[in-house]
C-alpha positions, 0 to 999 in steps of 0.5 A: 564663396566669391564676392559676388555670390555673397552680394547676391545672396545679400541682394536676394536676403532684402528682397525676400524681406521685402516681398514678405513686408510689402507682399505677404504682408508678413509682421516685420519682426517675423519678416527680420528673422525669416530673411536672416535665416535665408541668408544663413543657410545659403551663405554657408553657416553651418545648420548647427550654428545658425541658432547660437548666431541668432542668440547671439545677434538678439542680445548684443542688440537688445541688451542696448537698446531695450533699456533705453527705449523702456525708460524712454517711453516710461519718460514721455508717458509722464511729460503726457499724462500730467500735461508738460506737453501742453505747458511747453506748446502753450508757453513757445506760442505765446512768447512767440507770438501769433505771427511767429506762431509757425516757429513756436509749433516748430519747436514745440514738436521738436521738443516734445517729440524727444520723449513721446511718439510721433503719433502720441505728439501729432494727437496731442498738438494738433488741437493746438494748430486747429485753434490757431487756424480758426482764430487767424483764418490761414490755411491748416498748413500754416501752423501744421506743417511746421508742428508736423516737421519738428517732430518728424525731426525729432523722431527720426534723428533724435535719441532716445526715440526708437529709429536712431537709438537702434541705429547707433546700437547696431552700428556701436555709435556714441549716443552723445555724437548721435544727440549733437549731430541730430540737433545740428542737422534737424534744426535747419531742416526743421527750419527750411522743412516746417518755416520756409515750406510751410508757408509756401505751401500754405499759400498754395493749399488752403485748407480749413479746419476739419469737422469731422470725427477725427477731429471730434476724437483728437479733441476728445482725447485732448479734452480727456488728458486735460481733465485728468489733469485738472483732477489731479491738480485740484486734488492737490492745489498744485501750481500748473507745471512751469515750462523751465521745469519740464524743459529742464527734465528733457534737457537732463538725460540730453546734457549728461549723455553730450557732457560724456561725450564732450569730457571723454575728448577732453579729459585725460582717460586716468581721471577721476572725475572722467570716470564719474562723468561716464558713469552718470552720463552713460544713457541707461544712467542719463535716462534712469535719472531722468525717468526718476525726476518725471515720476516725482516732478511730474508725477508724485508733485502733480498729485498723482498717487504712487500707484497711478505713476506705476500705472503710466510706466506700465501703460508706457510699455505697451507699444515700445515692444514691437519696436524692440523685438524689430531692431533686435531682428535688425541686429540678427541679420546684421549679425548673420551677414558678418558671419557668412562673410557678407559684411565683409564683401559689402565691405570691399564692394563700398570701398571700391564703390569710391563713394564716402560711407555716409552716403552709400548709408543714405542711399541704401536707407532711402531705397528701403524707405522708398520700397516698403515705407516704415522708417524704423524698419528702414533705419534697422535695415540699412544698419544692418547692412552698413554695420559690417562695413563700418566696424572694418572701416575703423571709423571715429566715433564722430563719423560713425554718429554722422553716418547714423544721423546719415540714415535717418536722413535716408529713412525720412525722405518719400514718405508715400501710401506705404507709410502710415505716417503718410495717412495719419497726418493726411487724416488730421489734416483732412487732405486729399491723397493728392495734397498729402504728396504735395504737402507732407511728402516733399515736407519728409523729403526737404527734411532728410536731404537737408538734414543730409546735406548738413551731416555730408558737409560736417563729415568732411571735417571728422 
């Protein structure tokens, strides 16, 4: 076929997958498969073979990137359950202090949202930003907005959580160049995003704090896990958890997957102790360790029984399947447009595009976001459609962790009505339609063109 007839068979395989997300309303993993099979039949791979190349697209995928959101999840699910979240977010606000208190939420989402959720995170915290609220008197936003930047941060630049993992899985990035260029890029736009914006739109939206039942039930829900934890504390009169120990279990699985990153640079391939470092810094090792030392530390320690901790590694589960099955649909039409030669065309069209591939990745992630609102969805989209182009640019693997970071970025910007992301924070916050695009919109916004710019400048220099 010609390179235009691979375009457009490219072009109608998203717009189907579009229509049936936005329209049909069709399951997105269902939408994935059904939009690959399309574009197979009509780009020519033989009836025979589609199978095998679906096969074949799921588990290169899968085989990566279930492990490490399985022992991400069961990681965050421990940090919740024995109140390490509250530990970091109570400690950061007062070592900060009430006027610098919009940092301390700041980075308390940052943080906490490494392992946990986005809505698991903003469930958890936002008691803490009502109460600083009705203390001080200032606007919602005041103490939201950067609580609700930090871990939108988090949740779409930094790994192990689900969007950029899936992303470097299909494009083959190093996770460790993904975890340094998602801190470089989401500190600032954390900072710009949640401090700067956060208290100008504060000044311009005052909002008080919500009685309503979502309130009622977040703080129930709050009410419920601290008693949990007290329970469980008085069973066996431990210590409340330290804030160093928490922040260490975090900090483990981020330093031994950067260390890799770091040692492979710098020590001669033949090394002995190069080969241990890879071995324990590789993410399933990094992760698996520290899945370990939460099950002990903050959960055998904290007086929680065998079986309870097996109870929460299993409860952990429950929501990340989805997630897996989208990004390995993700990896299925990816691995469909290499066979049809598609990839390829991309490919030659970028190339003579002139613009740089890391943001031709930020524009086509951002024109997904903008259509049909999930940013996971987004990310594993726009991945697949650049994954081809990236594995026949010989890129460094520098590069190809910016151009991962490059659409997270994209998949950030413009959340609007068709991201539940949008609505949650809206409730929480009790704001109207109209303040929502004000306030969180133009927040998601600030934070996927910093984040961008960042990533952009960086990439001049890999």
């Amino acid at each position: 076929m010609s390179t235009f007839s691979l375009i457009f068979i490219a072009v109608l395989g998203v717009a189907l997958l579009l229509f049936l997300v936005i329209v049909a309303r069709i399951q997105a993993f269902i939408a994935l498969l059904m939009s690959s099979l399309f574009v197979a039949v009509i780009g020519g791979i033989p009836p025979g073979d589609i199978a095998n190349v679906i096969r074949e697209g799921m588990g290169n995928t899968l085989g990566y990137i279930a492990i490490i959101i399985g022992l991400g999840a069961m990681f965050g699910e421990l940090l919740q359950a024995s109140g390490g979240a509250e530990t970091i977010s109570n400690t950061l606000v007062k070592r900060f202090g009430d006027e610098r208190a919009p940092w301390a939420l700041g980075f308390t989402g940052l943080i906490i949202a490494i392992p946990v959720f986005f809505d698991v995170a903003l469930i958890l915290l936002i008691p803490l930003v009502y109460s600083l609220a009705r203390r001080s008197g200032r606007s919602l936003l005041f103490y939201g907005i950067p609580l609700t930047a930090g871990i939108a941060v988090a949740h779409s630049f930094i790994p192990p959580t689900p969007g950029p993992v899936a992303v470097a899985g299909l494009l083959g990035a190093d996770l460790g160049w993904v975890i340094l260029f998602g801190l470089i890029a989401g500190i600032p736009a954390m900072i710009v995003g949640g401090i700067f914006f956060g208290r100008y739109i504060a000044d311009k939206i005052h909002l008080d704090v919500p009685l309503t039942a979502t309130d009622a039930s977040s703080e129930a829900v709050q009410q419920e896990e601290a008693a949990e934890v007290a329970e469980s504390r008085a069973r066996t009169a431990k210590e409340p958890l330290s804030f160093g120990l928490v922040l260490a279990i975090i900090a483990v699985p981020l330093v031994l997957i950067l260390l890799n990153t770091v040692s492979a640079v710098l020590l001669p391939e033949d090394s002995l102790l190069l080969g241990w470092i890879a071995f324990i810094g590789h993410p399933f090792v990094a992760l698996t360790i520290a899945a370990l030392l939460s099950f002990y530390f903050l959960g055998i320690r904290q007086g929680f029984t065998q079986r309870e901790v097996l109870q929460f590694a299993t409860k952990s589960l429950e929501p990340v399947g989805l997630i897996i099955l989208v990004t390995g649909a993700g990896g299925v039409f990816g691995r469909v447009l290499v066979e049809t030669g598609i990839g390829e065309a991309l490919a030659d069209l970028m190339a003579a595009s002139n613009l740089p591939i890391i943001v031709l990745a930020f524009l086509i992630a951002t024109l997904v976001r903008v259509s049909q609102g999930s940013a996971t969805v987004s990310m594993v989209t726009a991945a697949g459609l650049i994954a081809p182009a990236v594995q026949l640019g010989n890129y460094s693997p520098p590069l190809v962790g910016a151009i991962t970071i490059s659409i997270a970025c994209g998949a950030t910007v413009l959340s609007h009505v068709n991201d539940s992301g949008f609505w949650l924070v809206g409730r929480f916050f009790d704001m109207t339609e109209a303040q929502t695009l004000r306030s969180w919109t133009v927040l998601e916004t600030i934070l996927g063109v910093v984040g961008f710019l960042v990533v952009l400048v960086l990439s001049f220099f890999l």
